[in-house]
N, CA, C and O of each residue as an XYZ file, in Angstrom:
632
protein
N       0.856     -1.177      0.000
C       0.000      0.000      0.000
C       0.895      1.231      0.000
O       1.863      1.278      0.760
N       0.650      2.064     -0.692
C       1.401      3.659     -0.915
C       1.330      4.284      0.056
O       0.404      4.007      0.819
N       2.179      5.270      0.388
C       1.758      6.096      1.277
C       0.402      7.049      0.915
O       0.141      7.848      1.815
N      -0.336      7.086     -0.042
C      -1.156      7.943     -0.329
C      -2.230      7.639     -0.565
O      -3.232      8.350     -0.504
N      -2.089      5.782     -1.070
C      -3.340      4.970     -0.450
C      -3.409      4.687      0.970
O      -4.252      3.905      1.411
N      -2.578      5.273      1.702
C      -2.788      4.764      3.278
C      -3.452      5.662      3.918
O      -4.118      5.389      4.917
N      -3.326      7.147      3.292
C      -3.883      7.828      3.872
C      -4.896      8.603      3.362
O      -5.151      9.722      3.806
N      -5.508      8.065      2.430
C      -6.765      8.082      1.869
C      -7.633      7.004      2.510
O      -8.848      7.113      2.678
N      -6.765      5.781      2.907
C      -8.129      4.892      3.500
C      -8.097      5.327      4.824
O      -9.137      5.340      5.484
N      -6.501      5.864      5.527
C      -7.185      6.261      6.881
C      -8.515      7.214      7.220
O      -9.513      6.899      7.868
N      -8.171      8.592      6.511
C      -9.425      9.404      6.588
C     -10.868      8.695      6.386
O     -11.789      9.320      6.911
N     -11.225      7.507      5.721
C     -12.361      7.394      5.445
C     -12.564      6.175      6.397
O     -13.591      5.584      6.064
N     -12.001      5.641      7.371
C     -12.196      4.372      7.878
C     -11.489      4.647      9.376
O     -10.454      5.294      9.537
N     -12.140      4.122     10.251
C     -11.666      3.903     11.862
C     -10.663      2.939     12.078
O      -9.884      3.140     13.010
N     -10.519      1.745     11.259
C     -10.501      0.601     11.177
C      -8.708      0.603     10.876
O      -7.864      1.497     10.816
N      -8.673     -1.114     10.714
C      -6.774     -0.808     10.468
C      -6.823     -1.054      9.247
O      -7.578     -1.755      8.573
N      -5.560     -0.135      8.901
C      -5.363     -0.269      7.323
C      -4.173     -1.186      6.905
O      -3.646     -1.178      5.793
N      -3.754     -2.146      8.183
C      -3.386     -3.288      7.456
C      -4.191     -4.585      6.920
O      -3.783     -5.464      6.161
N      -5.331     -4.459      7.481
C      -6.615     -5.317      7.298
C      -7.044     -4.695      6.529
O      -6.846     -5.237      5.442
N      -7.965     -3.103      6.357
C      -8.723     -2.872      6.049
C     -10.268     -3.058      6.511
O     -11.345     -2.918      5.933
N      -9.920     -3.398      7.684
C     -11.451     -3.872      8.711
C     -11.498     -2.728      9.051
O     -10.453     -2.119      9.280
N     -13.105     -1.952      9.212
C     -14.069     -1.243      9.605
C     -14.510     -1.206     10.966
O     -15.738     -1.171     11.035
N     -13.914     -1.202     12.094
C     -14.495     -1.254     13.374
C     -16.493     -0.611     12.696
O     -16.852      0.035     11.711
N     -17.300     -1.282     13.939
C     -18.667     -0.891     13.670
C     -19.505     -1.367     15.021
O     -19.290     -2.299     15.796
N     -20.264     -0.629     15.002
C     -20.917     -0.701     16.350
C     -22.297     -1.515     16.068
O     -22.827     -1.240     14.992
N     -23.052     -2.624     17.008
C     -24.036     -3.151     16.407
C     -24.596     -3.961     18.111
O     -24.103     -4.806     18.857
N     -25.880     -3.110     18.114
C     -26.116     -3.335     19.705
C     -25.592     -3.356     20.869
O     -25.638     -4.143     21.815
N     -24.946     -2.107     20.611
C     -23.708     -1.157     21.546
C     -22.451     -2.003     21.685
O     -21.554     -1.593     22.423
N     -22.292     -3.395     20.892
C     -20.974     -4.124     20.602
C     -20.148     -3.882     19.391
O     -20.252     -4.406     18.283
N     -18.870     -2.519     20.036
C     -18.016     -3.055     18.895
C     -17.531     -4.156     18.082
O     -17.344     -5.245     18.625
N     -17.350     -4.030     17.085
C     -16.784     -5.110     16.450
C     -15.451     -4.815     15.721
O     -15.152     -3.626     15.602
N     -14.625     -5.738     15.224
C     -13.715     -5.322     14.206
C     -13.884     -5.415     13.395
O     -13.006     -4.913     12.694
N     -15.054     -6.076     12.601
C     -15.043     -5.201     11.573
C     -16.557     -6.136     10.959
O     -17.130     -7.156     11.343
N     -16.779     -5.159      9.840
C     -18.107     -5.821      9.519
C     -18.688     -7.551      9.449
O     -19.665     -8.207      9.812
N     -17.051     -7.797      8.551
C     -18.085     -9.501      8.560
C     -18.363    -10.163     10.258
O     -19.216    -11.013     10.513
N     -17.419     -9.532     11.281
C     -17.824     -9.918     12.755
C     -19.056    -10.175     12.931
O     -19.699    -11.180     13.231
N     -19.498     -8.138     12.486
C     -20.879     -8.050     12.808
C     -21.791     -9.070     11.764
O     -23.006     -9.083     11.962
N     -21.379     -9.708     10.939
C     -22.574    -10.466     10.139
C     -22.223    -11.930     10.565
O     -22.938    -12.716      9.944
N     -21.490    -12.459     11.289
C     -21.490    -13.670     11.886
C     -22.837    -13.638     13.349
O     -23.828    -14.230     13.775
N     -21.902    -12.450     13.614
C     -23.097    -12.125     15.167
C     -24.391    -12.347     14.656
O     -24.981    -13.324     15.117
N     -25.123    -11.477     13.576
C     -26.074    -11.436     12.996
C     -26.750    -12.652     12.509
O     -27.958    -12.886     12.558
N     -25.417    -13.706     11.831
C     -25.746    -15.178     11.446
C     -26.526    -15.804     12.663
O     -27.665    -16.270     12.644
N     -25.563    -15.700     13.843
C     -25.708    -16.754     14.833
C     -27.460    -16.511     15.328
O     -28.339    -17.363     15.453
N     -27.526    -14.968     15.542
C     -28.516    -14.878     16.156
C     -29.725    -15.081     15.137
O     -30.849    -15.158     15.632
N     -29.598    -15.165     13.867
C     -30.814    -15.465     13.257
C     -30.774    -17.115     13.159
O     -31.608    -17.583     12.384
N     -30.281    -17.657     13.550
C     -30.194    -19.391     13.106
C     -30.317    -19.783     14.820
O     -30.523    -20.987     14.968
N     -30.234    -19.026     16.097
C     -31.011    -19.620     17.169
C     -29.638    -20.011     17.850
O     -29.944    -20.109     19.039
N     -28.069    -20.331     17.713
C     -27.470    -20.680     17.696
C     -26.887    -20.208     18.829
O     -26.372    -19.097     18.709
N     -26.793    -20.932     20.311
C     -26.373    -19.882     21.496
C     -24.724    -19.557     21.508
O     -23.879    -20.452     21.533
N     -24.529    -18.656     21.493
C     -22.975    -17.700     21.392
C     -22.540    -16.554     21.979
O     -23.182    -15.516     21.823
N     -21.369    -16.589     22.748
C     -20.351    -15.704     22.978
C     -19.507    -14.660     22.496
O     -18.442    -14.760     23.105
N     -19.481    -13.942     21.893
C     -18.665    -12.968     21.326
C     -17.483    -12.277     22.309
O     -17.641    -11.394     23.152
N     -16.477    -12.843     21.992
C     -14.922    -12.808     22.856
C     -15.075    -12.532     24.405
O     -14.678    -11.623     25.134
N     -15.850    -13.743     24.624
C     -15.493    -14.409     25.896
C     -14.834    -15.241     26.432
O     -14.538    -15.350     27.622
N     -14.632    -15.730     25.757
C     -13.424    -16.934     25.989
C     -11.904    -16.772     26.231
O     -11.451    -16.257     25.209
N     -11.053    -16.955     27.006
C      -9.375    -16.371     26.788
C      -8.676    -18.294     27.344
O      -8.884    -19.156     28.198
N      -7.638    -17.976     25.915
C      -7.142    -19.375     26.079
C      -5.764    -18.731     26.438
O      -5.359    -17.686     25.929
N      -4.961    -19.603     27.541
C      -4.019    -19.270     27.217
C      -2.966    -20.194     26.662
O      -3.023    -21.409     26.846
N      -1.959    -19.580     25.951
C      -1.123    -20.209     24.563
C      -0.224    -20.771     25.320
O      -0.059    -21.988     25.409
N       0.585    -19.680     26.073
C       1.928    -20.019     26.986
C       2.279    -19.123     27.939
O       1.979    -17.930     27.912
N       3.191    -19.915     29.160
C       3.197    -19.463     30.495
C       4.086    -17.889     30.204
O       4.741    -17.701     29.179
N       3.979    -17.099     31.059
C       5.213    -16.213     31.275
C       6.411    -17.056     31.842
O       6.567    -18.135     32.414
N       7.274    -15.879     31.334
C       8.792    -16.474     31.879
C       9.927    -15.072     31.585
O       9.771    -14.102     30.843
N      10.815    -15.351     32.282
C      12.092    -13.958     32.540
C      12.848    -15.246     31.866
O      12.915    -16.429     32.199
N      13.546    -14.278     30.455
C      14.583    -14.864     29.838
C      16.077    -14.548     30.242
O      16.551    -13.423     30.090
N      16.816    -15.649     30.785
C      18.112    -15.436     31.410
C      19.325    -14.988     30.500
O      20.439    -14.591     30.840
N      18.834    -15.150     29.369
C      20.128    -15.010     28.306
C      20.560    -13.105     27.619
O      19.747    -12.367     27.063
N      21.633    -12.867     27.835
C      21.617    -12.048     27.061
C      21.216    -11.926     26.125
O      21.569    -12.881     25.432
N      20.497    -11.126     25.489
C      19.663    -10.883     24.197
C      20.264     -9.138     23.518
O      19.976     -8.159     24.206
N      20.895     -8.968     22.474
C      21.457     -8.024     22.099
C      20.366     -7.363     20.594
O      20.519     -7.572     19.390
N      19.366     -6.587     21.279
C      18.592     -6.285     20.019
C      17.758     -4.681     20.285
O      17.658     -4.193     21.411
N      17.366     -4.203     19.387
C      16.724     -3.092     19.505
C      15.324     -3.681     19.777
O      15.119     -4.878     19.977
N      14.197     -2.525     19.760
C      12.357     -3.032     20.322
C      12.208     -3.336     18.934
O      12.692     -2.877     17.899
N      11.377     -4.267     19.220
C      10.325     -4.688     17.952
C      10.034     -4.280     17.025
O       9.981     -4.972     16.009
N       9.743     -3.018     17.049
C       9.284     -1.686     16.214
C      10.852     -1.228     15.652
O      10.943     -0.442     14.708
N      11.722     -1.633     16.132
C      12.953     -1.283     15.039
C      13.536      0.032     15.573
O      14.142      0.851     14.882
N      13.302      0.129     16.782
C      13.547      1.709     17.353
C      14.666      1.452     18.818
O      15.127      0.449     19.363
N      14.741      2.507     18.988
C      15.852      2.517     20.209
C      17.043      2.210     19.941
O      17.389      2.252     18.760
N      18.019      1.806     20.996
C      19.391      1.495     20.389
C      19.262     -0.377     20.361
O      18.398     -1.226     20.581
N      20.674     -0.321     19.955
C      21.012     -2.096     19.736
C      21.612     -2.117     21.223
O      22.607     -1.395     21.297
N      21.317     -2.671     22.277
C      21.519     -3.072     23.183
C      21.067     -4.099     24.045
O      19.912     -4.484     23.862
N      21.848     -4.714     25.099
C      21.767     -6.182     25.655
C      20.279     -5.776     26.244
O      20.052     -4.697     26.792
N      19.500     -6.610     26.082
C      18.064     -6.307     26.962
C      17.440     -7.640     27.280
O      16.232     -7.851     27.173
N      18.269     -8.470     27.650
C      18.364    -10.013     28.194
C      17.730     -9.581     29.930
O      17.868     -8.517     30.533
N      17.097    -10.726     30.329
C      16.687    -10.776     31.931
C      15.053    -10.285     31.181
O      14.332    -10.060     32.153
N      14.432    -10.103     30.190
C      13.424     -8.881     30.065
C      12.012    -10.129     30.644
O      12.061    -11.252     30.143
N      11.252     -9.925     31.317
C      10.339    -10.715     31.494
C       9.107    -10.571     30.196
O       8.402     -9.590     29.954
N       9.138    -11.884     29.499
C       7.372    -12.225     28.883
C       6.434    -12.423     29.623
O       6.512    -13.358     30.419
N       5.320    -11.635     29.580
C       3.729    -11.977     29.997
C       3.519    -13.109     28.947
O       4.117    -13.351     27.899
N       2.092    -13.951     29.796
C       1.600    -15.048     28.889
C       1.563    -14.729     27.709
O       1.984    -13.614     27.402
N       1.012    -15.682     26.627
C       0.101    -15.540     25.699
C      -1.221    -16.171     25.580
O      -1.696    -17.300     25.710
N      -1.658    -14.887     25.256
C      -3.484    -15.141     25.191
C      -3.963    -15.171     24.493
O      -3.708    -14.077     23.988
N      -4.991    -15.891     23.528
C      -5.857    -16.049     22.535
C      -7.085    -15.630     22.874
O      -7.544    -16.107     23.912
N      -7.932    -14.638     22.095
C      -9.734    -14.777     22.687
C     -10.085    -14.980     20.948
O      -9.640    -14.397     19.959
N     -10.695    -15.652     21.047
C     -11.290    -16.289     19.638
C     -12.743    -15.613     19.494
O     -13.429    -15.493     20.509
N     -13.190    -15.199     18.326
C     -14.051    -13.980     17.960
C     -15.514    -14.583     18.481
O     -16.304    -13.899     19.131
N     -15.738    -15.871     18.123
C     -17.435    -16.305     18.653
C     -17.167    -18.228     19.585
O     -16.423    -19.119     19.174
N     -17.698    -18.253     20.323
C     -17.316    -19.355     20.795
C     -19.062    -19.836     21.728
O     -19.775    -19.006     22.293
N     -19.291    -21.002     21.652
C     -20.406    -21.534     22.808
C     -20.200    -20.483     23.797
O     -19.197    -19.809     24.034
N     -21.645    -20.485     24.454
C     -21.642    -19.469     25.979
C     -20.532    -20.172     27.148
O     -20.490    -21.339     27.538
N     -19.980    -19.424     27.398
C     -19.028    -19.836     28.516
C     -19.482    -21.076     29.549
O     -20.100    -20.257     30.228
N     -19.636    -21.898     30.014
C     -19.390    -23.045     30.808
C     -20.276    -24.290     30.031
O     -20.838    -25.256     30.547
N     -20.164    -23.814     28.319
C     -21.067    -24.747     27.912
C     -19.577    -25.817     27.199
O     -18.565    -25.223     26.828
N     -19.642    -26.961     27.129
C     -18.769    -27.410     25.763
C     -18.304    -26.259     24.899
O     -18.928    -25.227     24.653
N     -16.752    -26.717     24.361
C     -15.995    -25.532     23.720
C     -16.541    -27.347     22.329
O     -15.847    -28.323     22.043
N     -17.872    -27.011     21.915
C     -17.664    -28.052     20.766
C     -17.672    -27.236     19.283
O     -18.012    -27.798     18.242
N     -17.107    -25.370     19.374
C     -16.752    -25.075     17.896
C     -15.856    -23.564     18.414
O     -15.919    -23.176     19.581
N     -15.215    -22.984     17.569
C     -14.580    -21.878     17.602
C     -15.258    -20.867     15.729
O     -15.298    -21.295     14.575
N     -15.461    -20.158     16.036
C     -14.948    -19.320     14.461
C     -14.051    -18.389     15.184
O     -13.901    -18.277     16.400
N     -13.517    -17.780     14.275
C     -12.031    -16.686     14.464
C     -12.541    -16.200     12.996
O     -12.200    -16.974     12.101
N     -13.353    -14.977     12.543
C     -13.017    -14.357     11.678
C     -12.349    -13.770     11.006
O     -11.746    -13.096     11.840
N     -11.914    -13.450      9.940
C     -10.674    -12.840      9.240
C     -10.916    -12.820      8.077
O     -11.128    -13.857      7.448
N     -10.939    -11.490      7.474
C     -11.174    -11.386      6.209
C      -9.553    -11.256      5.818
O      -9.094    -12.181      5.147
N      -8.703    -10.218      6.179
C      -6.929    -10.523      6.010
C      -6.525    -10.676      7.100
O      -7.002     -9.974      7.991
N      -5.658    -11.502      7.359
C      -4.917    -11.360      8.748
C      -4.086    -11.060      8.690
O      -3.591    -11.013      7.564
N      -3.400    -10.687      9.688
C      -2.120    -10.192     10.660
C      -1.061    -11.263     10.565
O      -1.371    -12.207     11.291
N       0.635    -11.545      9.618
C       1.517    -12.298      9.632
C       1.211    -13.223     11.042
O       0.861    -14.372     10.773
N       1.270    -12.978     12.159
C       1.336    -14.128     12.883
C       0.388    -14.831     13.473
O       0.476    -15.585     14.442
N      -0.852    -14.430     12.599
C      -2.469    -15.084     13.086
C      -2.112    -16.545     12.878
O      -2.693    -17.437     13.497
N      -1.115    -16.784     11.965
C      -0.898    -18.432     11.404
C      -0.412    -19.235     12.265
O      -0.810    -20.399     12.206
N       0.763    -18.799     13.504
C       1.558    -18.914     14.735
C       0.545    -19.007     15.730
O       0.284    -20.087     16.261
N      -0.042    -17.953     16.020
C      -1.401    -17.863     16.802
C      -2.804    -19.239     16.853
O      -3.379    -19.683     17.847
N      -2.990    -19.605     15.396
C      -3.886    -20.301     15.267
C      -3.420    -21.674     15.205
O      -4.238    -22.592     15.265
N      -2.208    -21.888     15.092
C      -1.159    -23.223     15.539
C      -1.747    -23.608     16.846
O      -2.693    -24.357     17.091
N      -0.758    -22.739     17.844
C      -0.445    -22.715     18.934
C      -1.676    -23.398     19.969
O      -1.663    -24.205     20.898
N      -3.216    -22.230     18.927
C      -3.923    -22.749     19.464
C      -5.232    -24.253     19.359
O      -6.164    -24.689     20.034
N      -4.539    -24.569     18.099
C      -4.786    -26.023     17.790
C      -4.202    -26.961     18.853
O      -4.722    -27.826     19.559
N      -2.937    -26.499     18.732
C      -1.951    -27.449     19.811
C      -2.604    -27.457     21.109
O      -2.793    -28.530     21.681
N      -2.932    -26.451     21.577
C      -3.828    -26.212     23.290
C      -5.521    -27.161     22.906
O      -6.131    -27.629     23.867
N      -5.920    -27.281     21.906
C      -7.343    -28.232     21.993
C      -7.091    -29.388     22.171
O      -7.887    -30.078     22.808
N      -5.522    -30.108     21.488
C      -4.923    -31.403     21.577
C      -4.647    -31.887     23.133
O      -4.792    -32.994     23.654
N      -4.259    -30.810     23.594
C      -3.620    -30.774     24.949
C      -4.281    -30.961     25.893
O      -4.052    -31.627     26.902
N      -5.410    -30.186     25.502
C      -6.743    -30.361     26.424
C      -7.480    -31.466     26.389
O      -8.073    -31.793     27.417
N      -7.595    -32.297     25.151
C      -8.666    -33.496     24.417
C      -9.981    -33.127     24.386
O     -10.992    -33.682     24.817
N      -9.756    -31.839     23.660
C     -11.119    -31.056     23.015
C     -11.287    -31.202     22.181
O     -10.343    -30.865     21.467
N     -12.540    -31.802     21.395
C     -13.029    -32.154     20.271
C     -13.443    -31.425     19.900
O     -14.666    -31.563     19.863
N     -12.867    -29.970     19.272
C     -13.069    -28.357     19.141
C     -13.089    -28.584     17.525
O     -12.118    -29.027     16.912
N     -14.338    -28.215     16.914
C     -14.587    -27.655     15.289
C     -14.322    -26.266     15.074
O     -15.149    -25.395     15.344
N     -13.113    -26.022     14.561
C     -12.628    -25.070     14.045
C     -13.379    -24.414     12.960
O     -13.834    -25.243     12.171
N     -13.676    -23.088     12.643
C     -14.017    -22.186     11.584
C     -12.683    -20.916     11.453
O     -12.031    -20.345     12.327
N     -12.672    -20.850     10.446
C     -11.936    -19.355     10.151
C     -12.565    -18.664      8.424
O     -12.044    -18.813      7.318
N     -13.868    -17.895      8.814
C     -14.363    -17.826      7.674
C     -14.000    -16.355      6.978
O     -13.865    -15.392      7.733
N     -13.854    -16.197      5.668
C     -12.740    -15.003      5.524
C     -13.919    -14.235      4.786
O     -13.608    -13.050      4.657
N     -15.099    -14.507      4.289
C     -16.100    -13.890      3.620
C     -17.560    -14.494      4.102
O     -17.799    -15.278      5.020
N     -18.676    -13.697      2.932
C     -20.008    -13.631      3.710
C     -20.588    -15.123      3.505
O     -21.497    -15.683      4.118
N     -19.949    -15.492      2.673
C     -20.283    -16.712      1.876
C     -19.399    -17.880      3.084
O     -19.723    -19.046      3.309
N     -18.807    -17.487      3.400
C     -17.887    -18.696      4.496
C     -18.593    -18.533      5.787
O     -18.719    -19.515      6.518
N     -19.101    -17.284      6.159
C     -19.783    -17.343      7.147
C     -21.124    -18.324      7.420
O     -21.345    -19.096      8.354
N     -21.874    -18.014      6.321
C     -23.358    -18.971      6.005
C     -22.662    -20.493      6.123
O     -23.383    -21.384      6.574
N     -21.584    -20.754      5.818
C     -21.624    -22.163      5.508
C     -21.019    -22.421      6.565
O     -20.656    -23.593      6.454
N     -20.622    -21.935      7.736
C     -19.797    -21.694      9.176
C     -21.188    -22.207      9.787
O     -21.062    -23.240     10.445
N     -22.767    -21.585      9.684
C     -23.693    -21.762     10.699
C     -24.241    -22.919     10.215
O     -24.955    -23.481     11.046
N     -24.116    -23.687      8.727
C     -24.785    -24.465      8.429
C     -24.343    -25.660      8.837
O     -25.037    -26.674      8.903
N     -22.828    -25.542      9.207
C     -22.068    -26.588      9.694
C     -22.305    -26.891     11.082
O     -22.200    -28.045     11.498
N     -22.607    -25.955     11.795
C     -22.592    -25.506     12.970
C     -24.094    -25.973     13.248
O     -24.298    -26.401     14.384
N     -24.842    -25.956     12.632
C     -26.282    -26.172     13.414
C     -26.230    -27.926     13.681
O     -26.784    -28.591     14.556
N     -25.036    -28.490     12.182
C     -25.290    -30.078     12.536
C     -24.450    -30.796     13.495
O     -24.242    -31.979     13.763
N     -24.028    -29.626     13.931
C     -23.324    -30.418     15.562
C     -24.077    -30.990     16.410
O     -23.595    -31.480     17.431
């Protein structure tokens, strides 16, 4: 994207312009972005009882790394220096629609029309945690309106 398409879609959109998702408001629940809101919309017209990011899995423990580590921040900024000892917080997953909380985890969707480079790492990780658990978890990741419909149709024959 140009710098001049970036900032032509910023002015016209709330949303991120590495996605291109639309944050939108829809029964005082933000969303990230529209197809969210038309899953929400799916579920509730097909009767289908659901959560909208209630759920938090976690991926992996925290831990203080002992090793010297010689690098600038993430973002590519600051100096090149040792910043070893630095403590990680967990990692957390909340997956976009899930069963009502203390019911069976028997499906996930995670919407995404583009994702984010490490949604792929993310959505590993958290395959690996259903194995771990011996959750017989039906995965969705529907990227359009058309994947969504066929997300609830799958979903009702559970």
């Amino acid at each position: 994207m140009t710098k001049k398409t970036t900032k032509a879609f910023n002015k016209r959109s709330s949303g991120n312009p590495q996605t291109r998702a639309k944050k939108v408001v829809y029964k005082g629940i933000q969303f990230r972005s529209m197809i969210e809101r038309s899953v929400y919309k799916l579920l509730e017209e097909s009767g289908i009882p659901f959560a909208y990011e209630a759920q938090k899995f976690e991926l992996d423990s925290s831990f203080v790394s002992p090793n010297d580590s010689y690098e600038k921040f993430m973002n590519g900024k600051g100096d090149f220096k040792n910043r070893g000892g630095k403590r990680y917080s967990k990692a957390m997953y909340t997956p976009d629609f899930t069963p009502p909380v203390g019911e069976p985890l028997t499906w996930v969707i995670e919407v995404k029309g583009r994702a984010f480079p490490d949604f792929g790492r993310t959505w590993r990780l958290f395959k690996k945690l259903l194995i771990k658990d011996s959750l017989n978890t039906v995965c969705f990741v529907p990227r359009n309106l058309q994947d969504c419909i066929e997300t609830i149709k799958i979903i009702k024959t559970l």
